[in-house]
C-alpha positions in Angstrom: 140.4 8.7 209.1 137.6 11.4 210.5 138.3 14.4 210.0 137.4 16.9 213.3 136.4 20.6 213.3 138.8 22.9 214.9 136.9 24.4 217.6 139.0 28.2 218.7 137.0 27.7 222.1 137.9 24.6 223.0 141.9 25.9 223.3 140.9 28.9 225.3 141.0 27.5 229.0 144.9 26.9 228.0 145.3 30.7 228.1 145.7 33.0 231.1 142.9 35.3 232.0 145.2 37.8 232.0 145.6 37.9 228.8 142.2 38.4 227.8 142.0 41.1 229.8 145.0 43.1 228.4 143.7 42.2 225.3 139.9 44.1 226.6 142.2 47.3 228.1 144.0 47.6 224.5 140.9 47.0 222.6 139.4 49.8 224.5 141.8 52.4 225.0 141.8 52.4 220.9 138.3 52.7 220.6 138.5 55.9 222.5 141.0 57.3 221.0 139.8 56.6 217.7 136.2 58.1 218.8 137.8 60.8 220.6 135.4 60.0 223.2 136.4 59.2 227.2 138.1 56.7 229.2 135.4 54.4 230.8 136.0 55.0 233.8 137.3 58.3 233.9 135.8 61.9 234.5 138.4 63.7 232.6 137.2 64.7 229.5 139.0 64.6 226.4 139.6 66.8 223.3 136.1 66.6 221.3 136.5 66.3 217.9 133.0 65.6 215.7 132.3 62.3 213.8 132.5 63.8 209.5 131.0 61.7 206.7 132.6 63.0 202.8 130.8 61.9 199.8 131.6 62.7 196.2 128.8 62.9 193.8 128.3 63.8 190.3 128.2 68.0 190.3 129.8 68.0 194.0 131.2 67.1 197.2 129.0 66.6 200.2 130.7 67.0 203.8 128.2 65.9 206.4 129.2 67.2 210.3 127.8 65.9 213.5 127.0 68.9 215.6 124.7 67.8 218.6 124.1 70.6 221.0 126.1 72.9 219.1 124.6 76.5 218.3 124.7 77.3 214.6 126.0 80.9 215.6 128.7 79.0 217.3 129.5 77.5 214.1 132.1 79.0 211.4 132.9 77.4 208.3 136.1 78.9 206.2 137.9 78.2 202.7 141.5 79.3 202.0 144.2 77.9 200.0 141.8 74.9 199.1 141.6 74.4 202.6 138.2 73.9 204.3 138.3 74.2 208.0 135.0 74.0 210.4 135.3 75.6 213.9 133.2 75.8 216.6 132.6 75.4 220.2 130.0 73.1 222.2 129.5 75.1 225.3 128.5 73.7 228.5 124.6 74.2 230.0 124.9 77.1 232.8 122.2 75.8 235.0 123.8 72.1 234.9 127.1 73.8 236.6 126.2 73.6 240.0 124.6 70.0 240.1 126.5 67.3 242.0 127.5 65.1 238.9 128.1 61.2 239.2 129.3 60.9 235.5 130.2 63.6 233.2 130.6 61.6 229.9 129.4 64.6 227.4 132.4 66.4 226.0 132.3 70.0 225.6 135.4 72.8 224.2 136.0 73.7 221.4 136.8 71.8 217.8 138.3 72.1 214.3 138.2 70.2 211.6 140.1 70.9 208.3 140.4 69.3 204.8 142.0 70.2 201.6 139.9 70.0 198.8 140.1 69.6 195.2 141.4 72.6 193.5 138.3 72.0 190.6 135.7 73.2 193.6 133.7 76.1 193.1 134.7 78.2 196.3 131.7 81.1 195.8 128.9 78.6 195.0 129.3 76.5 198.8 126.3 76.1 200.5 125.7 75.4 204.3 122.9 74.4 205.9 122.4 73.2 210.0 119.7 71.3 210.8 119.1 68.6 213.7 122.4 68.8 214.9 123.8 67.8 211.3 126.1 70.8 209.3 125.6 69.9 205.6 127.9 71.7 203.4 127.8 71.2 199.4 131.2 72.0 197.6 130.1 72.5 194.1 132.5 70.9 191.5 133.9 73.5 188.3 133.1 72.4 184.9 136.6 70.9 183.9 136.6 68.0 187.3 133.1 66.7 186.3 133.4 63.5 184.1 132.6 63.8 180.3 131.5 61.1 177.9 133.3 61.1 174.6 132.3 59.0 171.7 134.7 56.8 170.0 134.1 57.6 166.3 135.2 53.9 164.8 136.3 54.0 161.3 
């Protein structure tokens, strides 16, 4: 007996079109909710929340914040209750306002973003720094979160 690849292709004439087309609509509306970005086809623009990349290293925590076109006096960054919140506003090019737009797909308004961090952070030691679009902030970890080493004595 020969034994015949399954080929997924070869089974898809048996579906309706319509189906993959649902399929395409779900697919996307997902994406943009997920990416917080717009519809596809729509001019209405949506609440604009900014992609965040955390990292944990040895000594801290790095928080990484895309910021394109956003001013870095437009920018505040606040810490309470172990609660680090971002907020700021991407505000919308005065001279663009009276062209005759086809396609608006840049989102401006305002954002925040806030995360609860470790209690072992060291809240007077945070550093901030904007450059290129990117907000890097450092949250410095206290003594007692880092890892120690302890030798096993063996006797």
């Amino acid at each position: 007996m020969a034994l015949i690849r399954w080929n997924h292709t070869r089974d898809l004439p048996s579906w309706p079109s319509e189906v993959f087309g649902l399929q395409r609509d779900v697919n996307r509306m997902f994406d943009n909710f997920f990416r917080g970005g717009l519809q596809d086809d729509s001019t209405e623009l949506s609440a604009w929340t900014p992609a965040v990349d955390i990292a944990e290293q040895k000594d801290a925590y790095l928080v990484k914040v895309e910021l394109p076109g956003v001013r870095k006096e437009d920018v505040k960054i606040t810490l309470e209750s172990s609660i680090l919140t971002i907020r700021g506003e991407k505000k919308q090019d005065t001279e663009t306002a009276t062209e005759n737009y086809h396609r608006v797909e840049r989102c401006y308004g305002s954002f925040q973003r806030s995360f609860t961090l470790p209690t072992t952070v060291k809240a007077d030691r945070i550093e901030a720094v904007y450059k290129d679009g990117i907000l890097n902030i450092t949250l410095p970890k206290a003594e007692e979160a880092k890892p120690k080493q302890i030798e096993v004595k063996v006797k």
